[in-house]
C-alpha positions as CSV (number, residue, x, y, z in Angstrom):
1,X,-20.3,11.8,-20.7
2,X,-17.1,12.4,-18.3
3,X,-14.0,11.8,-20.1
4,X,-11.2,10.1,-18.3
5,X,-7.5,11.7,-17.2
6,X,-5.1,9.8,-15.8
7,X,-3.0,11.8,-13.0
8,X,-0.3,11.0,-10.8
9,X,2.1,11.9,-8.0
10,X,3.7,10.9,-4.8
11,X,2.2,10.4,-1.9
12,X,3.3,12.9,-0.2
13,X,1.8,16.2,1.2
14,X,2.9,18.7,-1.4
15,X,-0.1,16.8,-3.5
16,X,-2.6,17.8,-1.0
17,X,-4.0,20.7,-3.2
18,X,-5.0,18.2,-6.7
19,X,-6.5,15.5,-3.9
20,X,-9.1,18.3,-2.4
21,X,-9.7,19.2,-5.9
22,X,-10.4,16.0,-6.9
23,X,-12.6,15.1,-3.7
24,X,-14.6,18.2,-4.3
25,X,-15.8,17.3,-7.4
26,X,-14.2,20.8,-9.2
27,X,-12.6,18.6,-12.2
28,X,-15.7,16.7,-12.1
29,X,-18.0,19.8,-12.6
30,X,-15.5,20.3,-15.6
31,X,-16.6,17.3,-17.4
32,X,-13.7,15.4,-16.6
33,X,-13.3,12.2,-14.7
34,X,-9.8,11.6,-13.1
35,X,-8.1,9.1,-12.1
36,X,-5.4,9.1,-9.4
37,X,-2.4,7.7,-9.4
38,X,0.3,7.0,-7.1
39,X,3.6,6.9,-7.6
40,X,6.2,5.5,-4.4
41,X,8.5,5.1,-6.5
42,X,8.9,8.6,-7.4
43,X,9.7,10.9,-10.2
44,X,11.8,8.1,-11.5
45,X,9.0,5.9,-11.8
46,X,6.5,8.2,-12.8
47,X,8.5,9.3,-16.0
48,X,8.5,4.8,-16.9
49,X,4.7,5.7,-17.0
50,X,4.8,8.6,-19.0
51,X,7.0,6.6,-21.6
52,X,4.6,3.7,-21.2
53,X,1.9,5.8,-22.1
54,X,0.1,4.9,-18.7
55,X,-0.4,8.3,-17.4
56,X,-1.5,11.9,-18.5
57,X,-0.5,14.4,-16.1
58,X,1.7,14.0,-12.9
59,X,3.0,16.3,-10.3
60,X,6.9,15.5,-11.0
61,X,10.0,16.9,-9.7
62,X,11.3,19.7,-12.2
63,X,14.8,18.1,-12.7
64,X,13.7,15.0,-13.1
65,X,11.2,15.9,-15.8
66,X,13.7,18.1,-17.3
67,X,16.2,15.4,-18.0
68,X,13.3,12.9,-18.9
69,X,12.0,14.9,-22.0
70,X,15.8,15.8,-22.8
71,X,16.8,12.1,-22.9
72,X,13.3,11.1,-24.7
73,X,10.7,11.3,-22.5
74,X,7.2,11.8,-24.6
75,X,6.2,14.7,-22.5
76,X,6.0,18.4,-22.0
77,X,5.6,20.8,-18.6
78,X,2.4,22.4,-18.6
79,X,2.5,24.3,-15.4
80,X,4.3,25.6,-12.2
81,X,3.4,23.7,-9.4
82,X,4.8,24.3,-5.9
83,X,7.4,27.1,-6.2
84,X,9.4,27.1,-3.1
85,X,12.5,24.3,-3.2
86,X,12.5,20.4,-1.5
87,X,14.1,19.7,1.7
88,X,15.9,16.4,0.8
89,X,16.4,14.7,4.0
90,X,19.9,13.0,3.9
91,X,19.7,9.4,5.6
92,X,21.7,6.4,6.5
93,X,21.4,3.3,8.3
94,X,21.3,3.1,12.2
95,X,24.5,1.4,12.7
96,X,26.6,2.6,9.8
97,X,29.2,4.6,11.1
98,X,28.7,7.6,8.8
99,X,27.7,10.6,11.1
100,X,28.2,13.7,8.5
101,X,27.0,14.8,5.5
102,X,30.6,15.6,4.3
103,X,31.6,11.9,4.6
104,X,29.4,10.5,2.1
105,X,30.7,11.2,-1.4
106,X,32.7,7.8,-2.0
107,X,30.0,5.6,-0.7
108,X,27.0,3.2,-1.8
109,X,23.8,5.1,-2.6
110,X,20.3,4.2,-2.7
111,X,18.0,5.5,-5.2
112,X,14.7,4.3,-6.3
113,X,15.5,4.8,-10.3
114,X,17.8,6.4,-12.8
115,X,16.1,9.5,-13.4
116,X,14.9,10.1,-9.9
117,X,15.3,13.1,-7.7
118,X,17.1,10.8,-5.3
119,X,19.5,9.9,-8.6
120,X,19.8,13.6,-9.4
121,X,19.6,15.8,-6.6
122,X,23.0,12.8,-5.3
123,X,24.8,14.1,-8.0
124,X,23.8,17.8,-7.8
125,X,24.9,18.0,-4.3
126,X,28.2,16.3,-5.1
127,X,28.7,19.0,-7.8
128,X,28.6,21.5,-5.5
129,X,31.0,20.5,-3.1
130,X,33.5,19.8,-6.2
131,X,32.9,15.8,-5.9
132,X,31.8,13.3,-8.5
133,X,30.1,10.2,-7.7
134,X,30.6,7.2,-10.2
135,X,27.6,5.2,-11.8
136,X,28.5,2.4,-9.9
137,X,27.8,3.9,-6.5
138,X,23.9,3.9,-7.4
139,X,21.8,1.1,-6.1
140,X,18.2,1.1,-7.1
141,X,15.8,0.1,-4.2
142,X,12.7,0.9,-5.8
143,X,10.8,3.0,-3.2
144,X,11.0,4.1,0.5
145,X,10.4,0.4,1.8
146,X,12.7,-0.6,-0.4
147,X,15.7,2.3,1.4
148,X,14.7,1.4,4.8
149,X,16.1,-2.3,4.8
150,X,19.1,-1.3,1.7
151,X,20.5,1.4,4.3
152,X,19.7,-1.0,7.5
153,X,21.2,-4.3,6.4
154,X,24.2,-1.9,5.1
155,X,24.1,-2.8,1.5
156,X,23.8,1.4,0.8
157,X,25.1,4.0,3.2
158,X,23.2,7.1,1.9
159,X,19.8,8.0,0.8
160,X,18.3,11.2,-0.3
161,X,14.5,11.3,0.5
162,X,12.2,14.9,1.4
163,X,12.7,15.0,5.0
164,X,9.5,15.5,6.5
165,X,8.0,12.2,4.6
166,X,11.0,10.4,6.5
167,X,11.0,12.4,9.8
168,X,8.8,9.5,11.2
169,X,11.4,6.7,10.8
170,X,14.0,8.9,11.9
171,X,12.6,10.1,14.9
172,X,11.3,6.0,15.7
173,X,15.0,5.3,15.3
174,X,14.6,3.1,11.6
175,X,16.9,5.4,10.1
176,X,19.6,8.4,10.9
177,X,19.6,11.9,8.9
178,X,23.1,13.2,8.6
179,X,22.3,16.2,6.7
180,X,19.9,17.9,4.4
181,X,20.0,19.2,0.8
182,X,17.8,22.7,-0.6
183,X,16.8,22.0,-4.1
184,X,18.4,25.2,-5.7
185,X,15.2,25.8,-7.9
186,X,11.0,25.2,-7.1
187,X,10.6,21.7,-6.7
188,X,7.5,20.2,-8.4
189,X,6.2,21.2,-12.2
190,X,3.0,19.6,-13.7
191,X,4.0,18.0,-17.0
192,X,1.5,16.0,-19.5
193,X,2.1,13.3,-22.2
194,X,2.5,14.5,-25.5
195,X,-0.4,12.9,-27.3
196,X,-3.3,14.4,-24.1
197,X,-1.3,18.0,-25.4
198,X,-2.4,17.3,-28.7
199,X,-5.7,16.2,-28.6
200,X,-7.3,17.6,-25.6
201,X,-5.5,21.0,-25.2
202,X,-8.6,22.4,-23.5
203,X,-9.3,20.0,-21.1
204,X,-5.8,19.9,-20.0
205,X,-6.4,23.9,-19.1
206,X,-9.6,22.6,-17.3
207,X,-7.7,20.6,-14.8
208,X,-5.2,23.5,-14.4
209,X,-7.5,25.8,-13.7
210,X,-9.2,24.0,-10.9
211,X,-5.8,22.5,-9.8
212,X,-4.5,25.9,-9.2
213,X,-7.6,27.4,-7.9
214,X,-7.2,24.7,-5.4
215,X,-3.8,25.5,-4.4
216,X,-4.7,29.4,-3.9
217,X,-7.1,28.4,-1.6
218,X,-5.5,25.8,-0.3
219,X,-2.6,28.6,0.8
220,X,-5.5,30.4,2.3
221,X,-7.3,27.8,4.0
222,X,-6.7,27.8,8.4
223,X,-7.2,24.5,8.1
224,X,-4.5,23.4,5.9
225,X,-2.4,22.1,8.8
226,X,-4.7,19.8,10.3
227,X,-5.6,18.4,6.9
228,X,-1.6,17.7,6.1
229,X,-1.1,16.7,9.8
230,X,-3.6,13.5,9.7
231,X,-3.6,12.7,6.2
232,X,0.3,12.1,6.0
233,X,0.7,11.3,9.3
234,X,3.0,14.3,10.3
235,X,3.3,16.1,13.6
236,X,1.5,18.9,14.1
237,X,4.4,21.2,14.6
238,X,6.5,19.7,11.5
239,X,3.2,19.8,9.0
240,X,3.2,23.9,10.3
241,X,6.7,24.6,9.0
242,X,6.3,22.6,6.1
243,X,3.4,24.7,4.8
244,X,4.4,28.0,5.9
245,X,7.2,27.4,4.2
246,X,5.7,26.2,1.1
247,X,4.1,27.7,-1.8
248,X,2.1,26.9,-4.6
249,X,1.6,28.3,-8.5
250,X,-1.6,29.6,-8.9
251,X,-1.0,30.1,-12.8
252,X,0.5,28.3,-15.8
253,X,3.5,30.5,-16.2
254,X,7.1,28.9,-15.8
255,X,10.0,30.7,-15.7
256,X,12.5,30.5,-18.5
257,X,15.6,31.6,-16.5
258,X,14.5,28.7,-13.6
259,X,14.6,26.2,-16.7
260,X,17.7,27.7,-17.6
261,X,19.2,27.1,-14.3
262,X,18.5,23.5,-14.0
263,X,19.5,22.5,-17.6
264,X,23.2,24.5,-17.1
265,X,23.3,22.6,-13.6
266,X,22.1,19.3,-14.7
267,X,24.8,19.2,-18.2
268,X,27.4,20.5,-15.5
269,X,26.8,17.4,-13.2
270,X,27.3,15.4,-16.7
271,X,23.5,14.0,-16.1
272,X,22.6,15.6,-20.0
273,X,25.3,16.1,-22.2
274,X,24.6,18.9,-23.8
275,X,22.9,22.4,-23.6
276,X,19.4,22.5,-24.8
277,X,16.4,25.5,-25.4
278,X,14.5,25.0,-22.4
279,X,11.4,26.3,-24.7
280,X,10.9,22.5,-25.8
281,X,10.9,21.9,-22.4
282,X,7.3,23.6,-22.2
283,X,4.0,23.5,-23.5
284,X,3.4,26.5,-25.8
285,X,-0.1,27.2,-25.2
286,X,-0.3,29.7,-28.7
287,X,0.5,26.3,-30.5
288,X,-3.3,25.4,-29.7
């Protein structure tokens, strides 16, 4: 009898690679049954769930999940996912007067929860450009929907989204992108609830193994365009320099200096308050 894992992600295209593994029936042949998830409300709400004990796996941003099992989050990363960094689109409402990037450090931001990469990469980017944004800038919207009319009916001026999920409202003239932001480290991990670590170890390396079997082919695949183009309703032309510019892990390992990076970063932006080992940050597989 199939047993049952619960996984979960955006739905975006950088997921593309664990739907065609699902859809080919490779975790099935494993002896595992999965259920998908999804998650518009981001890393932010996928972490709730992981608290809430309502999912096992999920394809989450790595800062997000970072400062989620820092601040108590019941969960561990078990893999690399998609190496290269996020393109945050940065967005604001048609008729706000903002027009630059470098004007938006006082003003009201939208973010679909604490915890989120719209929440973290905000105060990231302000870091770096020596500015500080106060809690009380933050204004939780929920999801992408939930953005559109905030930034629209000018309750928030500035939204941080990935830009080629958003390139559609932009270019229909819903929203305005006055800037971007390059996550300074890969974007997405895989991380899994504690208690699926400690009882199914092995079928947790099942799923990875067909997960990143998947993504190596996916990598390879002359398709892979096409398949991004119509299932997330991106142009041809944008879904090509999306995944030519994107990569994929095609094994477990995750790199203790990149961990290192975003745990310095993330208690310089005050977002943890302290320095931590990144090895609890990380499923050691010898624990087995």
């Amino acid at each position: 009898m199939s047993k049952k894992i619960r996984i979960g992600g955006v739905p975006e295209h950088y997921n593309t690679p664990i739907h065609l593994a699902i859809e080919s029936g490779a975790i099935e042949n494993e002896g595992i049954d999965i259920e998908w998830k999804t998650f518009e409300g981001g890393t932010g709400e996928m972490r709730e769930a992981l608290i809430n004990n309502e999912i096992d796996i999920c394809a989450i941003l790595t800062e997000g999940i970072v400062s989620g099992i820092l601040s108590g989050v019941p969960a561990k990363i078990i893999s690399g996912y998609v190496k290269s960094p996020l393109i945050w689109g940065i967005h604001s409402g048609i008729d706000n007067p903002i027009k630059d990037h470098k004007e938006i450090y006082d003003k009201q931001y939208a973010i679909s929860r604490i915890g989120s990469g719209s929440h973290l990469m905000a105060i990231v980017d302000a870091l770096n450009n020596d500015k500080e944004i106060d809690p009380s800038q933050f204004h939780i919207i929920n999801n992408l929907k939930g953005a559109l009319q905030s930034l629209n009916d000018l309750e928030t001026d500035v939204f941080y989204w990935e830009k080629y999920t958003t390139k559609p409202y932009v270019e229909s003239g819903e929203i305005k992108r006055i800037g971007e932001y390059v996550t300074p480290w890969p974007c997405f991990v895989l991380a899994a609830h504690t208690n699926i670590i400690n009882t199914r170890p092995k079928d947790i390396s099942r799923v990875l193994r067909q997960i990143q079997k998947s993504s190596a082919q996916f990598m390879e695949n002359e398709e892979a365009v096409d398949i991004v183009s119509k299932r997330f309703n991106i142009k041809k032309e944008d879904a090509a320099k999306w995944y030519h510019a994107t990569e994929w892990a095609t094994d477990g390992w995750v790199s203790n200096k990149m961990l290192k990076n975003v745990v310095y970063t993330l208690k310089e932006a005050n977002i943890i308050e302290e320095m931590a080992d990144t090895q609890q940050l990380v499923w050691q597989r010898n624990s087995i």
